[in-house]
C-alpha positions, 0 to 999 in steps of 0.5 A: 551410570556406564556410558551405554546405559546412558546413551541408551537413557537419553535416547529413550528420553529423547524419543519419549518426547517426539512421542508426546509432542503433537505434530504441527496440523498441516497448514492451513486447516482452519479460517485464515484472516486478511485484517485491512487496517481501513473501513470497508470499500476502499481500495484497499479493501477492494484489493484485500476482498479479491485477493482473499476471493482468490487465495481461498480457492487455492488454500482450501480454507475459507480466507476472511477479511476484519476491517480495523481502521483508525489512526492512520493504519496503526490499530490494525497493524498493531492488532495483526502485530500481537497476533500469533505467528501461525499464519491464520491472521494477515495484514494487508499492508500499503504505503501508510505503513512505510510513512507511518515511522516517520509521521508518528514519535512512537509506533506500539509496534516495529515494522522491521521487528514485528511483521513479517513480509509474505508478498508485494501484491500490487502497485499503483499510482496517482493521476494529476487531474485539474478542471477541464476549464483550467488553462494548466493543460500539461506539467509544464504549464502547472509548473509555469502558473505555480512560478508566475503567481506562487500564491495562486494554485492550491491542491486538495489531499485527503488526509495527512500523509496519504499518497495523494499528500505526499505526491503533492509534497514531492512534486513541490520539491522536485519542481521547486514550486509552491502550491498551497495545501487543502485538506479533505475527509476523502477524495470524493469532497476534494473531487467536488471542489476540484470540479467547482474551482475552489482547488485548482489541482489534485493528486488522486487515484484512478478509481476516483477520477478515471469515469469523470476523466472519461466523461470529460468532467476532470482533465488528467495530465499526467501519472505519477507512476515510474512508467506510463499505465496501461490503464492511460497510455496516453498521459506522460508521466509527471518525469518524463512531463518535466520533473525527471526522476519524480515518481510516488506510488501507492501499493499493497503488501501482505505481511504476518506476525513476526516469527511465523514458519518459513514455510508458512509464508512460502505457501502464503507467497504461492498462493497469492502469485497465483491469486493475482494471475485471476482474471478478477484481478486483471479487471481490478487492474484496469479499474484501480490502475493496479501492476500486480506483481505478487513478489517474494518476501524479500523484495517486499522488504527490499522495497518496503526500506526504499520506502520508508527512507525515501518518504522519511526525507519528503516528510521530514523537509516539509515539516508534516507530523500526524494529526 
């Protein structure tokens, strides 16, 4: 076949295809799902629910959300994981995701290969909270107790490998104190027998402590987040308190099936940066104690691997493992 009569084969050929090939639909133009991977009316869902009040106004497209708890986050991830790459099935990620690699031998799924970073929502801490009639009124003084009587302070946690958990476990470390593990169903349980005196002390979150914090039922001596929260200007943090360079936080990230188009996740991020600047969300602030950030893609991936490594060494040099 002469040259030009080939060019002018394949030509015909190439744009016969463009011609039989559909358009990709404008995104989105159907439901997009936020899968929590946790039951209904935790801090997670709270957030996962405004931030899907919000995205649907700016997206044009009712944004739902599925409640798949179970094994420590990992049905729903794996869910979301295995789900195609159009952008309509979301994952609301939080810290049990970057722990989870180092808690379990085998995940179904790589967090690195099969999840792909749309924005680092919010971040959030825990307070330290002891009875009122306690004598430990400061870091300092739970510092002191715990070296004068190793054996006599105990702190609750609800569940393994939570951040309530693993703040505990890194203030051990890094104040090279002992203090006796308790775990809980919750941090409700574990509020209780603080209040009772059966735990001396508890790492847990605002939502859970702030009202009792206020009515002087449970006194707060410190934040475990890298700066004091607008939310408790007045309590130091447990660095500045007397274990400098401690910090543990809880966060909120959203994430897409691997393979999901750029630009899908580029209007993703728009949408909630914007979702974020909503005044339901400067209320969710102060009653979780939430910093919204609303981050790019890579600074979600940049801080999802500070994560993983620096909660890998905590677990690893405190022997936890998943029950």
């Amino acid at each position: 076949m002469p040259l030009r009569l080939l060019a002018s084969f394949l030509f015909a050929l190439a744009a016969s295809v463009l011609l039989h090939t559909p358009a990709r639909a404008a995104y989105p133009d159907h439901v997009v799902k936020i899968v929590v991977p946790f039951a209904p009316g935790g801090g997670t869902d709270v957030v996962a629910r405004t931030l899907a009040q919000e995205m649907q106004k700016d997206l044009g497209v009712t944004v739902i959300i599925e409640n798949k708890p179970g094994a420590g986050t990992i049905i729903g991830t794996q869910s979301v994981a295995a789900s195609p790459p159009d952008g309509y099935t979301l994952l609301m990620a939080t810290f049990a995701n970057a722990v989870n690699p180092s808690l379990y031998r085998k995940l179904p799924y790589d967090p690195h290969k099969d999840l792909a970073p749309v924005a680092l929502v919010a971040r959030s801490f825990n307070v330290v909270v002891v009875n009122p009639s306690s004598p430990i009124k400061s870091i300092a003084d739970l510092i002191a107790v715990a070296k004068a009587d190793p054996e006599k302070l105990s702190y609750g946690t609800y569940g393994t490998g939570t951040s309530a958990h693993l703040a505990g476990e890194l203030f051990k470390h890094m104040a090279g104190v002992n203090l006796t593990t308790v775990p809980y169903k919750g941090a409700a349980p574990g509020i209780t027998d603080l209040l009772g005196g059966q735990i001396q002390v508890m790492f847990t979150t605002v939502a859970s402590c702030a009202s009792l914090v206020e009515a002087g039922q449970l006194r707060a001596i410190a934040v475990t987040s890298t700066e004091r929260s607008p939310s408790f200007p007045k309590l130091p943090t447990v660095s500045e308190a007397g274990v400098p360079g401690y910090a543990a936080e809880s966060w909120y990230g959203l994430y897409a099936p691997a393979n999901t188009p750029p630009d899908i996740i580029d209007r993703l991020n728009k949408s909630a940066a914007r979702a974020v600047q909503a005044a339901a969300f400067r209320k969710l602030s102060v009653n979780e104690g939430l910093v919204m950030v609303a981050a790019p893609p890579a600074d979600l991936d940049r801080y999802f691997a500070g994560e993983e490594v620096r909660w890998r060494k905590v677990i690893e040099d405190a022997g936890i493992k998943a029950d």
